[in-house]
MARDOVO-972237 format. One line per 8 residues: number of its first residue (from 1); their letters; for each residue x, y, z of C-alpha. Coordinates in steps of 0.2 Angstrom, whole numbers. Example, Ala and Ser with C-alpha at 12.3 -4.5 7.8 and 13.67 -1.06 7.14 Angstrom:
1> AS> 62 -22 39; 68 -5 36
! end
This chain:
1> XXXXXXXX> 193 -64 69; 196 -81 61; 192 -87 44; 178 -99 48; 172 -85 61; 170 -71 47; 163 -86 33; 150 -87 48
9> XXXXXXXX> 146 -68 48; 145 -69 31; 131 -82 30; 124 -77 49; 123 -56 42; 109 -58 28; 97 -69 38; 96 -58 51
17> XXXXXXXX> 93 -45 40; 80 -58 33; 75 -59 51; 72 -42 56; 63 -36 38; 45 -26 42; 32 -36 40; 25 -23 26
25> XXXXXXXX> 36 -29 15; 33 -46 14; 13 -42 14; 5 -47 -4; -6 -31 -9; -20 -39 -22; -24 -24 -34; -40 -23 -43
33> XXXXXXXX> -36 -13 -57; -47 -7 -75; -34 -13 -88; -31 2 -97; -28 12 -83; -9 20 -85; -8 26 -66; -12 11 -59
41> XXXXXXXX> 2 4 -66; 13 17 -62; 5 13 -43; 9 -5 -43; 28 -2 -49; 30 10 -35; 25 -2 -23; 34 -15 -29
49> XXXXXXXX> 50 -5 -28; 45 -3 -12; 49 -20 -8; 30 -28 -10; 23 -42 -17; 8 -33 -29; -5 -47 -36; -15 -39 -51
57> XXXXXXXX> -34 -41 -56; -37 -34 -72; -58 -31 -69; -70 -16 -62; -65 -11 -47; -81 -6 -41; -85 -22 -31; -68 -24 -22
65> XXXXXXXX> -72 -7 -15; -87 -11 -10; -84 -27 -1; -72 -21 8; -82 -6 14; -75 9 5; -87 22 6; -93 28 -10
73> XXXXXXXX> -86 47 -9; -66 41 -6; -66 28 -20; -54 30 -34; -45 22 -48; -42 8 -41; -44 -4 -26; -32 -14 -17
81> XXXXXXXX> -31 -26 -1; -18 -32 12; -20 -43 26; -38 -38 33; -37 -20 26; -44 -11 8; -32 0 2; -40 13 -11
89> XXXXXXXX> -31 24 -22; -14 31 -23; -9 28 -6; 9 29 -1; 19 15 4; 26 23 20; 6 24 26; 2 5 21
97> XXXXXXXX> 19 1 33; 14 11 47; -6 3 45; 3 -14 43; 14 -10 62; 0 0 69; -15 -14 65; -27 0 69
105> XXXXXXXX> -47 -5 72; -52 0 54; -57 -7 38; -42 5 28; -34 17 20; -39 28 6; -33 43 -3; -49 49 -12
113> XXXXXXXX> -47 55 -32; -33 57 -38; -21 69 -32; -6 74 -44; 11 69 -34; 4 55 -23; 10 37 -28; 9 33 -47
121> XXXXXXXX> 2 50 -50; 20 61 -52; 16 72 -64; 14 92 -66; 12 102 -49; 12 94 -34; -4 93 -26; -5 92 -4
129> XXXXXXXX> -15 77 0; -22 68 15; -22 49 19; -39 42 27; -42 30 39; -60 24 37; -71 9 47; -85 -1 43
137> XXXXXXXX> -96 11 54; -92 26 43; -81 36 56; -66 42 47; -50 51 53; -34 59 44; -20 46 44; -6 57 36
145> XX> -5 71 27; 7 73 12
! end
């Protein structure tokens, strides 16, 4: 191989990457977050190492959840968006990607309460959990399991 054929490579290598990078990862997630909640931090810098772009509001996250459909019984902590789809609680990054890919007919994805070992929530035993695809009709379905 030349000089000039590997200083193309070497250039040509990283776009492609750029090129080929899941569409999660460049999706901004808006978070709306209560200010002094410690474990939505802790969420939001998992998703972040997770290769998103995290927008924060500091305010109630009652009203976010509610305009965009969450259904009272699998609210948590905190109430997120991306693209056309509510993210609520401590889901993990790996279901947000496969939602993201997948473009399901739904209004999201939640992971009622706050089970210990989900997302921003590592501490003590580990609790099983379940991630739960919910529509504007009210029909729900397990996504994942964890």
């Amino acid at each position: 191989m030349t000089r000039t054929q590997q200083a193309l490579l070497r250039i040509a290598a990283p776009l492609a990457l750029l090129a080929c990078a899941s569409p999660a990862a460049a999706a901004v997630i808006h978070v709306v977050k209560s200010p002094a909640c410690g474990c939505c931090v802790k969420w939001v810098e998992y998703l972040r190492k997770a290769g998103h772009q995290v927008m924060i509001t500091n305010a109630d996250p009652s009203g976010a959840a509610e305009r965009l459909g969450v259904p009272e019984d699998l609210r948590s902590c905190h109430t997120a968006s991306v693209g056309k789809y509510a993210l609520e609680g401590h889901v993990p990054a790996a279901d947000i990607a496969r939602l993201l890919r997948e473009k399901p007919n739904a209004a999201g994805l939640a992971v009622p309460g706050m089970p210990a070992g989900s997302p921003g929530m590592e501490m003590g035993a580990r609790q099983p959990f379940e991630t739960i695809l919910f529509a504007r009709d009210g029909t729900r379905r397990m996504f994942a399991r964890h």
